[in-house]
C-alpha positions as CSV (number, residue, x, y, z in Angstrom):
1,X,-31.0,-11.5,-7.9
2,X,-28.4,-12.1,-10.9
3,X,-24.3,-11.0,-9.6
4,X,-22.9,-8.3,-10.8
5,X,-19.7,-8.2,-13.1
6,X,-17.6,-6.8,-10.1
7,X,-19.0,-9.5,-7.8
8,X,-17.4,-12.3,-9.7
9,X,-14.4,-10.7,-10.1
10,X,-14.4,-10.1,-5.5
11,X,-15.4,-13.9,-5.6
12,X,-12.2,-15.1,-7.7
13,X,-9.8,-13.0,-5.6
14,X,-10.7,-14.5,-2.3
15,X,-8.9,-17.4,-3.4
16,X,-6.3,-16.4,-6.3
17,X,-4.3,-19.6,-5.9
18,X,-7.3,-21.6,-6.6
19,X,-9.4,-22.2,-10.0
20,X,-8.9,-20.0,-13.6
21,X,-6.9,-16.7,-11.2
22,X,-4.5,-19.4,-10.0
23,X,-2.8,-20.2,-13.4
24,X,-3.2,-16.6,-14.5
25,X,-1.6,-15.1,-11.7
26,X,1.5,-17.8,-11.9
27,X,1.7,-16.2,-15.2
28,X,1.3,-12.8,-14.3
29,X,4.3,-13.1,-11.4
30,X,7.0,-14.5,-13.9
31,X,6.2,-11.4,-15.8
32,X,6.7,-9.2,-12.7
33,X,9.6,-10.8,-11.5
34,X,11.6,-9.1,-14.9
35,X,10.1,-5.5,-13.7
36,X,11.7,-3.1,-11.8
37,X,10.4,-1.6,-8.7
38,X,8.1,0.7,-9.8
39,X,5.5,0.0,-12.7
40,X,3.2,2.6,-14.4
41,X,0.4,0.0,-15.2
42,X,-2.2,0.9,-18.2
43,X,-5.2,-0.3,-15.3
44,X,-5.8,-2.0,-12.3
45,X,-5.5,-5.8,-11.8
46,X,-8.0,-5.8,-9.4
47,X,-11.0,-3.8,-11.1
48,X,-13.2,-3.9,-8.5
49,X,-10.6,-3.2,-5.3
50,X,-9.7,-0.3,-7.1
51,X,-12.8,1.1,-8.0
52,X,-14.0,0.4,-4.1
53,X,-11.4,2.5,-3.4
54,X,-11.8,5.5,-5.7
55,X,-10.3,4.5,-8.9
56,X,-12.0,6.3,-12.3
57,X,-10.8,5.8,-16.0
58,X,-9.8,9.4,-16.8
59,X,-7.3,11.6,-17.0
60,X,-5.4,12.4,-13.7
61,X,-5.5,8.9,-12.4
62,X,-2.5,6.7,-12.6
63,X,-1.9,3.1,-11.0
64,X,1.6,1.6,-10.5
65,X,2.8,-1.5,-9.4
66,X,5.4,-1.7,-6.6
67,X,7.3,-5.0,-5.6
68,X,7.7,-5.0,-1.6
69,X,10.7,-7.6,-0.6
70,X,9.4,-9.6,2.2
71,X,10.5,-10.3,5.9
72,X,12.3,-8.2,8.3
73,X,15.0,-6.1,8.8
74,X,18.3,-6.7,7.0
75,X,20.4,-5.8,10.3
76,X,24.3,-6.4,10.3
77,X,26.0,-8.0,13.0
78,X,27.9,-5.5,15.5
79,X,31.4,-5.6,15.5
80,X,32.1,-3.9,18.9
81,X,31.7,-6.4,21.6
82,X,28.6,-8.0,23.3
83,X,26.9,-11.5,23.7
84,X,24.8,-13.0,21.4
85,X,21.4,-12.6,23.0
86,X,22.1,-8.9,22.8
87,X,23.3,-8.2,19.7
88,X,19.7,-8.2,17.9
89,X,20.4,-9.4,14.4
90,X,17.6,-11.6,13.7
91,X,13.8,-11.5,14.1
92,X,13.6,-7.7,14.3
93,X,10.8,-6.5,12.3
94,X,9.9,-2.9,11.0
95,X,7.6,-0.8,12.6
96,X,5.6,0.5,9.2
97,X,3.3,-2.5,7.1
98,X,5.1,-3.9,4.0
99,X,1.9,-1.6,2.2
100,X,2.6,1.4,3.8
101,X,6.2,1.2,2.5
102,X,5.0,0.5,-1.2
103,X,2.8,3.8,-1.0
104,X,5.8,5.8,0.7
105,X,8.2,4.3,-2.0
106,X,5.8,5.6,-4.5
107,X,5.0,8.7,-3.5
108,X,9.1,9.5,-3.9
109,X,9.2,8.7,-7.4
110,X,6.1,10.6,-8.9
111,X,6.0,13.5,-6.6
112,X,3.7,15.6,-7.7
113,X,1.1,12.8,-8.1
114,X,-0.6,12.2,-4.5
115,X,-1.6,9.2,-3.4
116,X,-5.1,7.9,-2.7
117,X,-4.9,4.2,-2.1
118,X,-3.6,1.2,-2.8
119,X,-4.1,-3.0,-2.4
120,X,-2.4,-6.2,-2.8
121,X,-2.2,-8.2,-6.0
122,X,0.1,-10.8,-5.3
123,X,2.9,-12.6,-3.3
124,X,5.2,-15.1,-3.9
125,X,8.4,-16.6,-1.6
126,X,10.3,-13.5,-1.0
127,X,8.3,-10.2,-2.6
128,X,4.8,-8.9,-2.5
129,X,3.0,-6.5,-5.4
130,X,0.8,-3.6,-4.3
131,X,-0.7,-1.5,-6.8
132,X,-1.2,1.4,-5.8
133,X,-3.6,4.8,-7.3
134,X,-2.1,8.0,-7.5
135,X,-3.8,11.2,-8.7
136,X,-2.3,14.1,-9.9
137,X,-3.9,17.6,-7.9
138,X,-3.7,19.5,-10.6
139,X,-5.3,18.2,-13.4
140,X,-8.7,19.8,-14.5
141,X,-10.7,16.8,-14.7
142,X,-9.3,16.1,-11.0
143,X,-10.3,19.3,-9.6
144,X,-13.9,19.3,-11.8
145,X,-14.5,16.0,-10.0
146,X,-17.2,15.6,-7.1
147,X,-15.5,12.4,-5.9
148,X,-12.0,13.1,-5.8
149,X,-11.6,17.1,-5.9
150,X,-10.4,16.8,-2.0
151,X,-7.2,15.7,-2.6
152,X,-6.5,18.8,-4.5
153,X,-6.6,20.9,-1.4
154,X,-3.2,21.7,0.7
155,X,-3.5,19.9,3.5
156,X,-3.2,16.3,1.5
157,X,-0.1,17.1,0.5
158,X,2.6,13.9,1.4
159,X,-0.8,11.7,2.4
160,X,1.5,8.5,2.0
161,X,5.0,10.1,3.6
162,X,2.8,11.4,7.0
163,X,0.5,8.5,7.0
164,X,-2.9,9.3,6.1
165,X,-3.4,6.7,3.9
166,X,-5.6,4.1,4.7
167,X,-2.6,1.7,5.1
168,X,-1.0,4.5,7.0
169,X,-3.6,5.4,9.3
170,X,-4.0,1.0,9.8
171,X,-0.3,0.8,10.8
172,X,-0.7,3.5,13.2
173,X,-3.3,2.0,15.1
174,X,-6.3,4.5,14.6
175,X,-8.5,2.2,13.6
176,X,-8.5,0.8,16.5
177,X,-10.8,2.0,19.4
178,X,-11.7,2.1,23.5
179,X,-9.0,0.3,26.4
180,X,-5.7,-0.5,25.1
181,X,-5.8,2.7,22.7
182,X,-5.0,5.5,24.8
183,X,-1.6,6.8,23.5
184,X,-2.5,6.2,19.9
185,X,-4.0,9.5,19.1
186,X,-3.2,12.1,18.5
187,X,-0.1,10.1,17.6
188,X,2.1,7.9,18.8
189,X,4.9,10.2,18.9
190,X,3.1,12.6,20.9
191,X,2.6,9.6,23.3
192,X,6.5,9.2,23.8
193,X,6.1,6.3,21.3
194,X,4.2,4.1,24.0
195,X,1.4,3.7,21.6
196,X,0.2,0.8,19.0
């Protein structure tokens, strides 16, 4: 059975530093390096992520590009007294997925877009690119749409910001199931934070 176009394209981005993606994408990140945080892209870099994950070419549907710094939290040294092992500077990580922040950081900018998902395109030595696909609620070919007419409805308002994404719901632990996962749901917060 002959491979679809989208199936070559999932085969190259197994392995993006490896074969024709590898010199491509070393291209493609000294280019991002010159952009600001937030970039409204023409379309996807990944064509077949985003179409896995409910991107359409039509009015409504908008992809940006967000650059995630990497590593943990930037904490400052205390100044009031205490020893070393207790003043918790290094190795203290964040509690939401460098993703989850992209979509968050997103959602601020173009607020009255909502979001529906997003993916990885890239890394490099201290930032990572996520792009991710927001749709605006109250477009007409949105709310005429069978696939994506949902999101128009109240209750998704803030998706990213409450964590309902997929990336949101991930970081959260819910997709996660049986022994270990009892104060996950309904949330973690309702679990006295004990959860995850």
């Amino acid at each position: 059975m002959a491979k679809s176009f989208y199936t070559y394209i999932r085969d190259a981005w197994k392995d993006p530093d490896d074969g024709k993606l590898a010199e491509l994408q070393w291209q493609r990140k000294q280019d991002w390096r010159e952009e600001g945080a937030l970039e409204r892209i023409e379309r996807p870099t990944r064509l077949d992520r985003a179409r896995s994950l409910g991107y359409k070419a039509k009015q409504g549907v908008v992809v940006v590009r967000a650059s995630i710094r990497k590593g943990g939290a930037r904490k400052e040294r205390f100044t009031a007294g205490r020893r070393s092992k207790r003043q918790g500077v290094t190795r203290i990580t964040r509690r939401k997925n460098l993703q989850r922040v992209a979509e968050e950081r997103t959602t601020r900018v173009y607020p009255n877009l909502r979001v529906l998902n997003s993916y990885s395109v890239g890394q490099d030595g201290s930032q990572k690119w996520f792009e991710v696909i927001l749709v605006d609620p109250e477009h007409p070919a949105i709310e005429n749409d069978d696939d994506l007419s949902w999101i128009c409805e109240d209750q998704h308002t803030d998706r990213a910001l409450r964590g309902l994404t997929s990336a949101g719901r991930r970081n959260r632990g819910l997709n996660n199931r049986g022994k270990g996962t009892e104060r996950t749901r309904p949330s973690i917060s309702s679990n006295e934070n004990r959860g995850r």
